[in-house]
N, C-alpha and C positions, 0 to 999 in steps of 0.2 A: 504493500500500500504506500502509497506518494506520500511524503511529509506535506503538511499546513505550510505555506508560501508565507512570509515575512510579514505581507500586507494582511494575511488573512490573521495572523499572529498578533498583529499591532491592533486590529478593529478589535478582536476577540479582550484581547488584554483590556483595552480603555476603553470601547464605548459600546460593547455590545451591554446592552442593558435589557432589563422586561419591560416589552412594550404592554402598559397597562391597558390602554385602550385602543388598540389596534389588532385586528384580526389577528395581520404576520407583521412582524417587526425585521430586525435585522436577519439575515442571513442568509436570503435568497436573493433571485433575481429581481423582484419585485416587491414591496410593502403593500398590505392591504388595510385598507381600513372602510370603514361600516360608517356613513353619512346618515345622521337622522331626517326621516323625512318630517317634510316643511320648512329645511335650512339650505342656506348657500352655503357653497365651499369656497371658505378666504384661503387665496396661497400669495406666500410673497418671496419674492426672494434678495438675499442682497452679499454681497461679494466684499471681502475688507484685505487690501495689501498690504505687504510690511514695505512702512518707506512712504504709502500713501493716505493711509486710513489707520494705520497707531506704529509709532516708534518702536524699532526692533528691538531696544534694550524693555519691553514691556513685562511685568507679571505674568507670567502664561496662567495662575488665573483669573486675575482681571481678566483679560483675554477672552478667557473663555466664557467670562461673563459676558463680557460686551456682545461677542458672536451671536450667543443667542436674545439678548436685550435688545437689539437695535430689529429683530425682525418680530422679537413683541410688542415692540412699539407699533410698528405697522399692523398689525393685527387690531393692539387699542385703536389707531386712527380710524381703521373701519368699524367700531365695535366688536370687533367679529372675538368668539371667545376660542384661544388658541389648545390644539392638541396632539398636533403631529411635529416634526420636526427632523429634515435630512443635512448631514453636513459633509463638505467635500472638501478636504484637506491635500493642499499640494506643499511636501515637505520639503527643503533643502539639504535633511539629514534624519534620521533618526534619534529622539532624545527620548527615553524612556521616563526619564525624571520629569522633563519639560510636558510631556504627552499629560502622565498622569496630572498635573496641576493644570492645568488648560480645563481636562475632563472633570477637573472637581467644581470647577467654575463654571462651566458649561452645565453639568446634571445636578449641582446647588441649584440654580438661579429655575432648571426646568422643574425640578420638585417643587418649587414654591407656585408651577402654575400646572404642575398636572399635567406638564407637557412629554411625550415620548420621542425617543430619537431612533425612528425607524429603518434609516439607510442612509447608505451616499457613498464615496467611493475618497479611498485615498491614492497620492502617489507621489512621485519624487521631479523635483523641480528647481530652478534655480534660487529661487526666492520662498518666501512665506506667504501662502492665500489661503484663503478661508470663504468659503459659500457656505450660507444655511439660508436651505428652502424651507419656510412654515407654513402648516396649513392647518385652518381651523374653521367654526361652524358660526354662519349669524342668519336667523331668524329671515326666510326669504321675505324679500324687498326692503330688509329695515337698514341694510347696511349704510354705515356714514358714508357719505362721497365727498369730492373736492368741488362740484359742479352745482352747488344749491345755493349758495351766499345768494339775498338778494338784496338790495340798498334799502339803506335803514335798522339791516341789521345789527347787534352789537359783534365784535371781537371779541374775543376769549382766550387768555392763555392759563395754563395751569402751570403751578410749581414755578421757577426762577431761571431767566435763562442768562447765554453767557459767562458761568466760570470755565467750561470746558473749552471752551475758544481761548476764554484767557490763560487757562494751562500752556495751551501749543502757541500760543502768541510770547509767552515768556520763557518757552523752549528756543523759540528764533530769535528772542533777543530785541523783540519788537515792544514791551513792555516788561516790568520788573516787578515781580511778585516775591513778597517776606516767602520764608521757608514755612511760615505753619501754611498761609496762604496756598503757597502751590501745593502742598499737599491733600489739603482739602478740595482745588479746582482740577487736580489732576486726578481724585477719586472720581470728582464728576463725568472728567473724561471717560475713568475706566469701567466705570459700574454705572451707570444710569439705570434709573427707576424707570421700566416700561408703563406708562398708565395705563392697564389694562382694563382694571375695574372701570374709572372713568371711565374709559369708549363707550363701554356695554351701558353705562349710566347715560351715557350722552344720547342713546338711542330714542329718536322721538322728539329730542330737545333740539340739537344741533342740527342747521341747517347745510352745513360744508364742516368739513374736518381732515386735517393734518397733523403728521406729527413731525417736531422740526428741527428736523436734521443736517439742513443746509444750513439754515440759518432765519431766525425771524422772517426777516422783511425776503426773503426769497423764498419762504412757503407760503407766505400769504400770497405771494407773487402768482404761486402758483393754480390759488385757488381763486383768487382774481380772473385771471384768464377762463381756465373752466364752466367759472359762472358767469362769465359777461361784464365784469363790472370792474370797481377800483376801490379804496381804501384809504382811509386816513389814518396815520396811527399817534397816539399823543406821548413824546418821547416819556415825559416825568411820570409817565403808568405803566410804564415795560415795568415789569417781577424782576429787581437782580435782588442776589446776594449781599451782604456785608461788603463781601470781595468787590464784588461789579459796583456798588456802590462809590467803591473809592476810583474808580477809571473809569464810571461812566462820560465823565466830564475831562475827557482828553479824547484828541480823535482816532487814535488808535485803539483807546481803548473802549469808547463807543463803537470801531468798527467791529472789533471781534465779539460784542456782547449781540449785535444785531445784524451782522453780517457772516459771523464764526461758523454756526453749527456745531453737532453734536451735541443738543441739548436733550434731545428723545422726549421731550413735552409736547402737549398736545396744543395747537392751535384751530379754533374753529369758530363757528357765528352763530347766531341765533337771534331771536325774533325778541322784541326788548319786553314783550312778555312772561318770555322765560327768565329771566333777572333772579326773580325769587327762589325760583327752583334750581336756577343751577347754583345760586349764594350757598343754599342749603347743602350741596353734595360735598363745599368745601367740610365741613361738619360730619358728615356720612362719611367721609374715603379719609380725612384726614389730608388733604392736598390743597395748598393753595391754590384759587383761582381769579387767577384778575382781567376786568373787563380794559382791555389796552385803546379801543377805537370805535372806529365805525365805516360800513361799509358804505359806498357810496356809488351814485351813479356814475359812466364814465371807464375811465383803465387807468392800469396803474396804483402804486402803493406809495402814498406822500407819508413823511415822518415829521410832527410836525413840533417844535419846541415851546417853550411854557407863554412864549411872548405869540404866538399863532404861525410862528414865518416858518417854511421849509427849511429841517434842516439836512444839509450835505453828507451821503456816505459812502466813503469812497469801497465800491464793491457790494456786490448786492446779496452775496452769499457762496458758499462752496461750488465749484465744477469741477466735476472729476477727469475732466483734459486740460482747464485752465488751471487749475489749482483756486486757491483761495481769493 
């Protein structure tokens, strides 16, 4: 009989796990899983390089938290409630030690949501890449989209954005952050809080929704467009930190709190009736959420300071061919 191949020895070792709720999990050629009927099927997928989307000197399990964080995020943005999850590992070496902390990070962060890691494929590469496809169940027709905002609605952000942009802003040396500070904005980087609960909360309420990972003022961008319309945001009601607090008032460090990304919070609108009900989820979920603007008729996303006048920022948010 043939020996287990290296690759089959590496999956086995770190990530073959029970899929709890899935037909067939790891091991064959295909995953199955059992869709309840009367629900859509949310899948997303998203792709993280080393050198482009986290520092190669990172915590492998940070790491492996973010992996799977940044595609629960997307799941909250659509409400949708996540359960499956495949990841595709292209390694530049084999680290045993490194593998296992990645994995702790990764199947922590999935235990807290129930989520199973069904399949995916590793293999050997120049570099360090990381894919995880998720896919999970939302209530047919209820799901949030980008394409509803309509004028007169409010704006909404949850939680505080901007210290994970000021982490990698003061990796390049483009602002300077104390030591307890970058420790703290550089957690933000690594571990983001996926709102997941929100999404499913927001179902019903929220008229358009994102979650914002480029950056502010380029995910409303995006839902601007979708729905037709345009946006005003009021700079002195963006959510920062303590940290953002002391750089929002320079313009570098206004750009990276509104132009940065990786904040994995949720951005979206709603009808200025819901006010009351969404104040209240702050209370229910435990998560800040602050009313930042208003949508408007028109295109485009004006940021506007405390005296009414547009103010300037240079850069509208992450591209992943332009860079930042």
């Amino acid at each position: 009989m043939a020996n287990s191949s290296p690759e089959f020895e590496l999956i086995k070792r770190h990530f073959t796990r029970p899929a709890a709720n899935a037909v067939l999990g790891v091991g064959d050629d295909c995953a199955l899983v059992d869709v309840t009927n009367g629900m859509d099927l949310a899948v997303s997928t998203d792709t993280m390089v080393s050198g482009t989307h986290f520092f190669p000197d990172v915590n492998p399990e940070n790491l492996g938290h973010k992996a799977l964080a940044v595609n629960l995020s997307d799941m909250a943005a659509m409400g949708a409630m996540p359960y499956w999850a495949m990841l595709a590992l292209t390694l530049p070496n084999v680290d045993h030690e490194w593998l296992s902390a990645f994995a702790k990070g990764f199947f922590d962060l999935a235990q807290v949501y129930n989520v199973s890691l069904i399949g995916g494929d590793t293999t050997r590469g120049p570099s360090l890449v990381m894919t995880v496809t998720i896919m999970g169940e939302v209530p047919a027709g209820a799901a949030l989209r980008r394409g509803g905002a309509k004028a007169g609605n409010d704006i909404w952000v949850s939680g505080n954005v901007g210290d994970a942009a000021l982490a990698v802003a003061h990796r390049y040396g483009r602002i300077v952050l104390d030591a307890t500070d970058y420790h703290e904005a550089v957690m933000r980087l690594y571990e983001p809080s996926p709102r997941v609960a929100l999404g499913q909360a927001l179902r019903g309420l929220a008229t358009a929704a994102i979650d914002v990972s480029d950056g502010l003022l380029a995910d409303l961008t995006h839902i601007c467009r979708l729905s037709e319309v345009g946006a005003t945001i009021d700079l002195n009601s963006v959510p920062v930190s303590s940290i953002g607090a002391k750089h929002i008032g320079s313009d570098e460090g206004r750009n990276a709190i509104l132009a940065g990304g990786d904040d994995y919070e949720l951005c979206f609108t709603a009808h200025p009736n819901s006010r009351e009900s969404i104040e209240d989820l702050t209370d229910v979920l435990g998560i800040p959420i602050t009313r930042v603007g208003q949508i408007k008729r028109g295109k485009g996303v004006s940021l506007l300071g405390s005296d009414g006048k547009p103010v300037k920022i240079d850069g509208r948010g992450y591209d992943h061919f332009k860079g930042a």
